[in-house]
N, C-alpha and C positions, 0 to 999 in steps of 0.2 A: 643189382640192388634188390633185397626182396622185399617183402611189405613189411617185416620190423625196420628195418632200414628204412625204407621209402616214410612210415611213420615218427621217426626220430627225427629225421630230417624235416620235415614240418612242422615239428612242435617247436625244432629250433627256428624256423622262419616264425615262427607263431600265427601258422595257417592249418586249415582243415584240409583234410585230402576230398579232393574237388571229384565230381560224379563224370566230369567229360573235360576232356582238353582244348581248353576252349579260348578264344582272343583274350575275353576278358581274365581267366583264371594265370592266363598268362602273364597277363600287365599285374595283378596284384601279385603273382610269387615275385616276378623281378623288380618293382620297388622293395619289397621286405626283405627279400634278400641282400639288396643295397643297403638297406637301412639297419639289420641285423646281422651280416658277416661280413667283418671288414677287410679292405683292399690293404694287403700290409705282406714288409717283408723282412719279418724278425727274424724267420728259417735261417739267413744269410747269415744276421749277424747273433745266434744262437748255436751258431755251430752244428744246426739242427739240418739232416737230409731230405731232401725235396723230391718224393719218389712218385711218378705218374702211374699210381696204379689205384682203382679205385676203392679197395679195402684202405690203403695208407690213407689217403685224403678224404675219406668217411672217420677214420680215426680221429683226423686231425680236425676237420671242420666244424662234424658232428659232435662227436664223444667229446674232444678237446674244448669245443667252443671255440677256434682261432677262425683266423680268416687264412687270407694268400694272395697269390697275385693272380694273374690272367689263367694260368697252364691250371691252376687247382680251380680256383671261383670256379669260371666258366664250366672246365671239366666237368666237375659234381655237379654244378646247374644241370647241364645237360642230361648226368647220366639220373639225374630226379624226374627231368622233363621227361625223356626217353621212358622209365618206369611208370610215370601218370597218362600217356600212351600218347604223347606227339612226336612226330616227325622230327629227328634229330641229326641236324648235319654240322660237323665240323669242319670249320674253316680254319685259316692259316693267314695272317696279316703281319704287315710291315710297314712298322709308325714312324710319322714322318719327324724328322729331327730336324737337327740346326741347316739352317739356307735349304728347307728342304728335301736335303737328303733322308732316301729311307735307310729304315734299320737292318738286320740281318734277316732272313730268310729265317720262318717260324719264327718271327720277334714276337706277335703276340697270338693268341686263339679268341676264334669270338664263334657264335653260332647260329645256324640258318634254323628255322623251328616252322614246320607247317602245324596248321591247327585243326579240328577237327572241323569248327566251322568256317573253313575258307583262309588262302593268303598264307602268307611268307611272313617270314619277320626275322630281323635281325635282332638279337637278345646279347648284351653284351653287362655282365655284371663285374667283369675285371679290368675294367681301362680307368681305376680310380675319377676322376671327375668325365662325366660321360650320362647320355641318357639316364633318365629315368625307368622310363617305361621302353619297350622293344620299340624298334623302326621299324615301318610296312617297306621289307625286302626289295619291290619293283616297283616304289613309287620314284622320281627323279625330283619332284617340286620341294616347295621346302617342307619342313615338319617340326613343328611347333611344338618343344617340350618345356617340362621344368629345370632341366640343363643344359638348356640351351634351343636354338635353330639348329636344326641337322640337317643335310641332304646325302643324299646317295648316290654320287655321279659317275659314268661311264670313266676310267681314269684316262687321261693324258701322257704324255712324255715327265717322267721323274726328272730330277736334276742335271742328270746324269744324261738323260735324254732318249731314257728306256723306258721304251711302252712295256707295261705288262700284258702277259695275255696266256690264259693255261687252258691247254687243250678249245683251243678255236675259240674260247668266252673270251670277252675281256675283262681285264680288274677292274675293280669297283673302289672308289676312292670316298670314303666317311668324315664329311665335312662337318665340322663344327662352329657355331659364328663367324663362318666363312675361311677358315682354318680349315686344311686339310688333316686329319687327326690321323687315318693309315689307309693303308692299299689294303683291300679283301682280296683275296683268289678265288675263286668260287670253285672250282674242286676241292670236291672231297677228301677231308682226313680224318685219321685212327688217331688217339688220346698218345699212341707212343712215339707217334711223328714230331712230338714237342719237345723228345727229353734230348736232343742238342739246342733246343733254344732254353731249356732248363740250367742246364749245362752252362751254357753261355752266360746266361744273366745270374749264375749263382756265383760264378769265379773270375769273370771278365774286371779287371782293372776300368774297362770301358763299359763297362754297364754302370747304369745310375742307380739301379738295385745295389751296387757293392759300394757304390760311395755313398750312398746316403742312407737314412731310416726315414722307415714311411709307415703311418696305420690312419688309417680314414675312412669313415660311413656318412651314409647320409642320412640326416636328422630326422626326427619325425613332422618336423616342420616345415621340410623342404630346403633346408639349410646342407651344410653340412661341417664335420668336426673331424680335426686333423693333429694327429701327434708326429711331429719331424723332430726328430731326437728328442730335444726339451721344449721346444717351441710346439703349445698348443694353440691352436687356431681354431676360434668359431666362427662361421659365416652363416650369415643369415638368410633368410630365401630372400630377402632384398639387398642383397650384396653386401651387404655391413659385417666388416670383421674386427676381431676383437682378438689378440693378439697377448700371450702370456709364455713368459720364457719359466718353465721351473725349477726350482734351484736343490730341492735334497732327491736321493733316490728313492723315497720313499712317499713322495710327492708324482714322481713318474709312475713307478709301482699304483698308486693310488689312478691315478689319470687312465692306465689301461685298463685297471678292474672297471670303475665306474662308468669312462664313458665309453670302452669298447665289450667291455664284458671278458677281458682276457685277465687268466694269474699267471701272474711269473713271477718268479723266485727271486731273478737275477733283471737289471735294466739292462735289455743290449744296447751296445756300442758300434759303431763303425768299426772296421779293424783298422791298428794303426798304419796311416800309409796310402791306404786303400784311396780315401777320399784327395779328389783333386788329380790322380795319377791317368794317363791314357797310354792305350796300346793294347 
């Protein structure tokens, strides 16, 4: 990423390009990037390619204004972070589903970030409802956000009754209100280890990316605002939601410009079929 890039990219967070890489500079790019590039996966049902490379997803996130999901957010976080001169590791997670069971190997990406003054942190701005601000990497106790309690614990035995564990560490399991949310691996990954879980959740019948529509940020108020097809959701930073089905296309159309900042042409649709199907 060069510094017209690295510059663009900021003004769409609606940040300055900071002097040092630093805890604090940290926590404000990953709220505003929550709060300005949303968690969403129109790609799917746009008929639109999902390509991990970081010119495509500078296109897309930058130039376009859109959002994405885990494999783009985070991606481009990173390679912004990386460019304003922190310490940038990619990881590889597996979120937890129904009775526990985890997902497929590279089900999601999230990222490890040292900083210039001191400490670790887990930066994750793709797992739709999820921190605010990064986690401190090696702490175990709790941690107190505005999305919640989060902890970081040594993982356990899965469902299944598989310990993880990559290259002698063990997996790291990302608790939320006491909800296990996914397994970390703490080895290291490259941006192109992702495109079979790309793959996977762009055309899987069993992915919830292809049965459903999803676009959501977090509000300036701590809240946060949710398009699921027509069903638009506000929630309040005090939990109060407010709940609106919309009825013409032009009324959804209207809903992505205003409160995601996206234009489209066209409302996408589920494909027919898709939704409700497994295998």
């Amino acid at each position: 990423m060069d510094s017209a890039e690295v510059d663009a990219y900021l003004r769409r967070l609606g940040a300055e390009r900071p002097a040092w890489p630093t805890v604090d500079v940290l926590r404000e790019l990953h709220l505003r990037h929550l709060q300005r590039v949303p968690f969403e996966n129109l790609s799917i049902h746009l008929g639109e390619e999902i390509v991990l490379e970081e010119k495509r997803l500078l296109d897309k996130v930058v130039a376009a204004r859109r959002g994405g999901f885990c494999y783009e957010l985070n991606g481009m976080f990173g390679a912004l972070l990386t460019a304003l001169g922190y310490d940038v590791t990619l990881l590889a997670a597996r979120v937890y589903g129904d009775e526990g069971r985890l997902g497929i190997p590279y089900d999601h990406l999230a990222l490890k970030v040292r900083t210039v003054d001191g400490g670790e942190w887990l930066a994750d701005v793709g797992f739709g409802a999820h921190s605010h601000y990064p986690l401190a990497f090696e702490a175990r106790a709790e941690q107190r956000d505005p999305g919640g309690v989060f902890r970081i614990v040594e993982a356990g035995p899965d469902a299944a009754g598989v310990r993880g564990e990559a290259a002698g560490a063990p997996d790291l399991d990302v608790v939320r209100n006491g909800s296990p949310q996914y397994r970390l691996e703490t080895r290291p990954r490259v941006l192109g280890d992702f495109v079979a879980g790309v793959w996977w959740h762009s055309t899987s019948a069993a992915s919830h990316f292809v049965r459903s529509l999803v676009c959501s940020r977090v509000t300036e108020d701590g809240g946060r605002v949710t398009l699921s097809g027509r069903a638009l959701t506000v929630t309040a930073a005090d939990g109060a939601r407010e709940v609106r089905e919309l009825g013409s296309d032009t009324e959804v159309l209207a809903a992505y410009r205003e409160r995601f900042g996206i234009e489209l042409a066209v409302v996408p649709v589920v494909r027919e079929g898709a939704a409700g199907r497994e295998g």
